[in-house]
N, C-alpha and C positions, 0 to 999 in steps of 0.2 A: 107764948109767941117765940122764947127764944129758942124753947127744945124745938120746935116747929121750921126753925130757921137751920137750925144746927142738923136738925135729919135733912131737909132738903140736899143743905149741901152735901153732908154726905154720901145720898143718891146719885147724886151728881157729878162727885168722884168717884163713886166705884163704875158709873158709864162710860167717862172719863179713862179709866184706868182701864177698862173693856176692848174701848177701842182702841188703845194705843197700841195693847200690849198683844192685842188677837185682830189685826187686819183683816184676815179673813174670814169675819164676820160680816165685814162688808161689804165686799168680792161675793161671797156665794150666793148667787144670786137665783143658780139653779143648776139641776145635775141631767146628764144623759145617759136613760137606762136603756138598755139591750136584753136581751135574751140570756136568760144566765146556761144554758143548753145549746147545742148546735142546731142548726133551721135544717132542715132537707126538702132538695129539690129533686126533680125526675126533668132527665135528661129529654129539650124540645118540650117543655113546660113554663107557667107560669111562676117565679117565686116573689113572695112579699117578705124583704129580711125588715121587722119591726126594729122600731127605734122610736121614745116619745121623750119629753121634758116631764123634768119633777122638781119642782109641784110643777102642776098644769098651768101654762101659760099660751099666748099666741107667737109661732114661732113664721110667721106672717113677714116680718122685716127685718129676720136675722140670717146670716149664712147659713146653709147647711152645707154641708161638704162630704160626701160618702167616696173614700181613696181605700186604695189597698196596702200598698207598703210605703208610699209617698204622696205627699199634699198635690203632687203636680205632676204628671197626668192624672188627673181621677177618674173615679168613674162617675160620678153624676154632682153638680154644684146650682143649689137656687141661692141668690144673692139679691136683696133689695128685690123681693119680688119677683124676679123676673129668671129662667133657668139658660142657662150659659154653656155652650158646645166648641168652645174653641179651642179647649187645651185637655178633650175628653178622651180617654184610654181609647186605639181604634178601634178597639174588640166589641166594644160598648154603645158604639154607633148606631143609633135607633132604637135599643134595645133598654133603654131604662126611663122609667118616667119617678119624681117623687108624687106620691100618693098625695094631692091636696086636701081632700076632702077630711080629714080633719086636723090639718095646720094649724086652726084656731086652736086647736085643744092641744095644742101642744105634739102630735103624732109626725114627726118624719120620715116614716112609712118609706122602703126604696122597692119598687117594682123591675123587675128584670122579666125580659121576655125572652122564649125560645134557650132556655139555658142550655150551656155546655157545659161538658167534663172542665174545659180551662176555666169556669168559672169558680170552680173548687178551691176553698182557704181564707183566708180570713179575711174582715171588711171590717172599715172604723166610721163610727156613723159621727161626726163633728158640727157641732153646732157652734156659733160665736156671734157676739152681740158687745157690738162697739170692740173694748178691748181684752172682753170676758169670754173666754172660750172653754169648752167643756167636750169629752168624746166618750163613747164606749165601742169596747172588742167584742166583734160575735164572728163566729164561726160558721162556714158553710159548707154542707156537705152533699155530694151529688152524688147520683144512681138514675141506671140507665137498666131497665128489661129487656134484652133484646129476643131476638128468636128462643124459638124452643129447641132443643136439642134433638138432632135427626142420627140416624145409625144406617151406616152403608155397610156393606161387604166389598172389600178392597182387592181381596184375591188371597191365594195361599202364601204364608208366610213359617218358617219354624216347625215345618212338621203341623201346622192348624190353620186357620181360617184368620184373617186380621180383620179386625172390625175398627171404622171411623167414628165417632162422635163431633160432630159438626155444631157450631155456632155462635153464634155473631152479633154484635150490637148490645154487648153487655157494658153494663163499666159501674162500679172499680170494675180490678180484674178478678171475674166469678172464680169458684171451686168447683171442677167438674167430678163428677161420683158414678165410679161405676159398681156395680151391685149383680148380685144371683138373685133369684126369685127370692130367697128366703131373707134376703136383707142384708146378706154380707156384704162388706165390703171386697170389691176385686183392684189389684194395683195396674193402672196401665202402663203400657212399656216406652210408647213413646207420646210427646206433648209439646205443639208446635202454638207458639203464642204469635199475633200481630194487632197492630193499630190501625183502624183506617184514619182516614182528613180531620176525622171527628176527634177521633181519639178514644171511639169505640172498640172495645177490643173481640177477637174475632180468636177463637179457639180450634184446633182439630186434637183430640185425644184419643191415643190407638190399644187396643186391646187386640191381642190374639188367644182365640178360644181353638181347646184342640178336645178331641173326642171323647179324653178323658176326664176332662175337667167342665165343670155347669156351663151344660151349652145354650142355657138361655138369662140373655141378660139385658140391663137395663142401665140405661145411663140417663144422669138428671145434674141440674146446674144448681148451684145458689151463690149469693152474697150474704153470707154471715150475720153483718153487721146490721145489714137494711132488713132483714127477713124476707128479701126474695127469693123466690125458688121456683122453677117452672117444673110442671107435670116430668115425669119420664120419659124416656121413650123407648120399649121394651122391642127384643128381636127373639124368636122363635125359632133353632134351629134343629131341622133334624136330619137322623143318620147319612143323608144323600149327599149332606153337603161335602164332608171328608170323603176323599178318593181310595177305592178298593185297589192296592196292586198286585198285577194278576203275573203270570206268568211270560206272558206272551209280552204285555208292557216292557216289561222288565228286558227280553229277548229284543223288541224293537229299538229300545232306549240305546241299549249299548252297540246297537249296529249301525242309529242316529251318532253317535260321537265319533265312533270308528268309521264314519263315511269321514265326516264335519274336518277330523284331524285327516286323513289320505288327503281331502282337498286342500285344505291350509299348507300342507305339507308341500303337495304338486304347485300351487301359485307358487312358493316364494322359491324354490327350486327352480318355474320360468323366470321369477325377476330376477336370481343370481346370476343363472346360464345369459342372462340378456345383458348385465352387467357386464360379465366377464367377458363375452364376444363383445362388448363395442368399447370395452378397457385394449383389448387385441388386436381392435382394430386399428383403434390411435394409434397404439404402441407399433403397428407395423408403419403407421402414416407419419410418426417420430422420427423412421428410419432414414425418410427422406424429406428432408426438412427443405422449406424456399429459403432460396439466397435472396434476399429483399434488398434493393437500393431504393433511394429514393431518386426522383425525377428530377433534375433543375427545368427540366420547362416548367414547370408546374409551380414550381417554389417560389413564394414571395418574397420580392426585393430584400426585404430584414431578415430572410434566415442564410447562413451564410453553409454551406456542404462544403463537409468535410472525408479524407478518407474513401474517394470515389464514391459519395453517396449516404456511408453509413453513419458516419455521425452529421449531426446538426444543433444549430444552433444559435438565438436571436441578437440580433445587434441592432443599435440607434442607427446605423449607415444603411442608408437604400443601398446593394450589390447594383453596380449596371447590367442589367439583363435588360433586354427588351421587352416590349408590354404585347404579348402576342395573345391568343385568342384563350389560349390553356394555362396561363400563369394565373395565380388568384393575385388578387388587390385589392383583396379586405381585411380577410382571417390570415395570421403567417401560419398556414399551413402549406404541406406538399404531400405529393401521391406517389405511392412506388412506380418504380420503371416497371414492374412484373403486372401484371392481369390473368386472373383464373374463372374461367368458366363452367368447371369441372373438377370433379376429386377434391380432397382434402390436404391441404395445405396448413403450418404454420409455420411461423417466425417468431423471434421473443425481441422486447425491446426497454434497454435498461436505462431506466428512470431514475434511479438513486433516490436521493431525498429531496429533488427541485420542486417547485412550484409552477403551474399555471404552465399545465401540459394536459394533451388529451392525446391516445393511440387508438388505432380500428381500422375501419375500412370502409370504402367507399365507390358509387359505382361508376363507369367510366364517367357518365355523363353531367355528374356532380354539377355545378353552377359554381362556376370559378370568378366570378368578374362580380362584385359590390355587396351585402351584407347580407347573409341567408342563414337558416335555421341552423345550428348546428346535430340534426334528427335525422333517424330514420326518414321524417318526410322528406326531405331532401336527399336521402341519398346517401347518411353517414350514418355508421355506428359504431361507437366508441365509446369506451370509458376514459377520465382522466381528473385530474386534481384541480381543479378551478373556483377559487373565491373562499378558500382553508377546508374544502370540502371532498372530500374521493365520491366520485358520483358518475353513475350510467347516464350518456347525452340521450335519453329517452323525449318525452315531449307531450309534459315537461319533464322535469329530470327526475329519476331516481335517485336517493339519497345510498350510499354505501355502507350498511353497519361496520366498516374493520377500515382500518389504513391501509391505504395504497404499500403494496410492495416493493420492495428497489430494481425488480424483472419485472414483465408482465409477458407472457407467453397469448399469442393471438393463434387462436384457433380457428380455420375457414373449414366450412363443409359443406362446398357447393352443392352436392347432392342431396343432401337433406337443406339445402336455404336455410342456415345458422352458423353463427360467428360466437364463439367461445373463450370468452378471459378465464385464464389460468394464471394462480401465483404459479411463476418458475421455481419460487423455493421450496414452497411448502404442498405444490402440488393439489392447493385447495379451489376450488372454482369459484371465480369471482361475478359474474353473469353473461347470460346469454341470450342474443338477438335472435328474432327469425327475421329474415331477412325477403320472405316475399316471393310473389313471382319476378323474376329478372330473366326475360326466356329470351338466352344469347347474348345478353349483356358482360361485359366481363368488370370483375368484381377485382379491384387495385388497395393494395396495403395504404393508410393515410395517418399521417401526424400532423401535429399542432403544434407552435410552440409559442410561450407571448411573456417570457420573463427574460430580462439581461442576465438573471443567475444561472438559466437552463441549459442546458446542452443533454441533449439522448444519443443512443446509441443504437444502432441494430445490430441484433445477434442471429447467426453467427456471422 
């Protein structure tokens, strides 16, 4: 009885001593196996990526969790029974069920519908039970069949014939192969790759074939990896297709260029002669430049004339002038004393570097009395520097790519209905109005002025 006593206990320590020292012996409770291989799907398919308990148990009232690279968003979670969509990848939306049918035995089976190319790379299939959790890594790998490979004739290229190889709806991305009858390989010259929505990829592969070389050929797709590969698709081409050249060709050809160049030649020879006559013309219309003043009937109470006319410039003080029919009393502008109905006309007018100025022209009958467009609709057209901006008073405005110059040179040309800004410096043209029918109206020089720093000048 006592050696009987003496083994017990000893069994009983070395249990004892089991559990102390190997805790996780009582922790494993069970493991999660996966596919020790990668799964393959086909793109707008069904896939089942397996996943079961071992040993076999019911995994009925424990979490399952199938994520990608994080617990949170996943792609599919049954918990306590019941399966949970509120914090699920949105790619995955509709698209995955866990297989029940045999949960009792331990199977948590993930169903994906309609796969895509993005569904490609790894998944962790997680089970856990109370505070006992357990996962495995499996791998997934997609392919996609798409079209068969089609062969155009694109036109002559290098001295040969260029041929297309077309197709689309492959994925990965195929290796396209072009080949002679007898099975060699041919190198193609050029190879344009793209993606559609899907992520399908869509190929064109070019080969040019010349008279010399195997003029019939065949081009065919595969993926490696997956062992797909679609049929051929083979072109037959004979003598007719390369062009015979003949004498006469040859005779035509060079009498087609030698026209092509006499014409190029006679255009830009009319566009310089047409340059040069309306460069001639200015320059005689330079000759006799308008002396411009400005008007005080016309001038608003804040701009104060100076210089009999030519300079101007704004002040806080109303001027007493009387409020007559032709003064404005909105905008502080004024209109030249001169009006032209005819010929070609300009003046220059020196702006410096002020602010919150606009020059141009405008037509008699402008609207002088309370707040009006400052546009062609009305009557004005002008460039000028208003709100840090050099801008054509268009409608609405045109923005100016360059800074205002410290001249601006106005250009009228009653006859052709256009008004021309020129830099005075640089001689570069700044823009140009057309100005309309005006049949008999006459057409008066116009300034703006609306800063206490401004003051312009007219030249000469």
């Amino acid at each position: 009885m006592e050696v009987l006593s003496v083994g017990s206990s000893l069994h009983e320590l070395i249990i004892f001593f089991l559990m102390l020292c190997v805790p996780g012996l009582d922790s494993a409770r069970f493991s999660v196996i996966g596919p020790d291989h990668p799964v393959t799907a086909v793109v707008g398919e069904e896939i089942v990526l397996p996943c079961h308990l071992s040993p076999r148990m019911s995994a009925e009232n424990m979490e399952v969790r199938w994520f990608r690279h994080e617990l949170t968003p996943f792609v599919h979670l049954y918990r306590r029974g019941e399966e949970e969509f509120g914090q699920q990848m949105p790619e995955y939306h509709g698209r995955t069920e866990l297989l029940k049918d045999g949960i009792t035995n331990g199977n948590v089976h993930l169903g994906i519908l309609n796969v895509r190319p993005s569904d490609e790379g790894q998944y962790r299939c997680s089970v856990q039970e109370g505070d006992f959790q357990e996962e495995a890594v499996l791998e997934l790998e997609v392919a996609a069949s798409g079209s068969a490979p089609q062969i155009s004739v694109e036109g002559y290229q290098d001295g040969g014939i260029q041929m297309v190889c077309h197709l689309a709806g492959w994925y990965p991305e195929p290796e396209v192969l072009w080949r002679d009858l007898s099975g060699q390989r041919l190198s193609s010259s050029v190879e344009t790759k793209s993606r559609d929505a899907q992520g399908l990829f869509e190929i064109k592969s070019s080969l040019v074939v010349t008279e010399r070389s195997n003029q019939n050929v065949s081009c065919s797709v595969r993926i490696a990896h997956f062992s797909l590969e679609k049929d051929p698709s083979t072109f037959y081409m004979s003598d007719s297709f390369f062009p015979r050249a003949s004498l006469w060709m040859v005779g035509w050809s060079v009498t087609l260029v030698i026209l092509l160049v006499f014409v190029c030649l006679a255009w830009f020879l009319f566009r310089l002669t047409g340059k040069i006559r309306t460069e001639l013309e200015w320059r005689r219309a330079l000759l006799d430049a308008a002396n411009v003043t400005l008007d005080p009937d016309t001038a608003h109470p804040l701009l104060v004339l100076l210089e009999d006319g030519k300079r101007v410039r704004w002040t806080l003080t109303e001027q007493p002038r009387p409020d007559t029919p032709e003064r404005f009393d909105y905008w502080e502008c004024a209109l030249g004393c001169e009006g032209f109905t005819w010929g070609r006309h300009y003046w220059e007018v020196e702006v410096g570097d002020r602010r919150e100025w606009a020059v141009g022209v405008a037509r008699e009958s402008v609207s002088r009395k309370g707040e009006i467009s400052l546009s062609p609709r009305e009557g004005i057209w002008a460039v000028g520097w208003w709100l840090d901006q050099f801008q054509a008073l268009t409608d609405p405005v045109t923005l100016l790519p360059l800074s205002p110059p410290s001249r601006i040179r106005v250009c009228l040309d009653c006859d052709r209905g256009q008004v021309t800004f020129i830099d005075a410096g640089t001689e570069a043209s700044i823009f140009t109005f057309l100005l309309g029918s005006l049949p008999g109206e006459r057409i008066r020089p116009w300034i703006l002025v609306w800063d206490t720093d401004t003051e312009l000048r007219l030249c000469p």
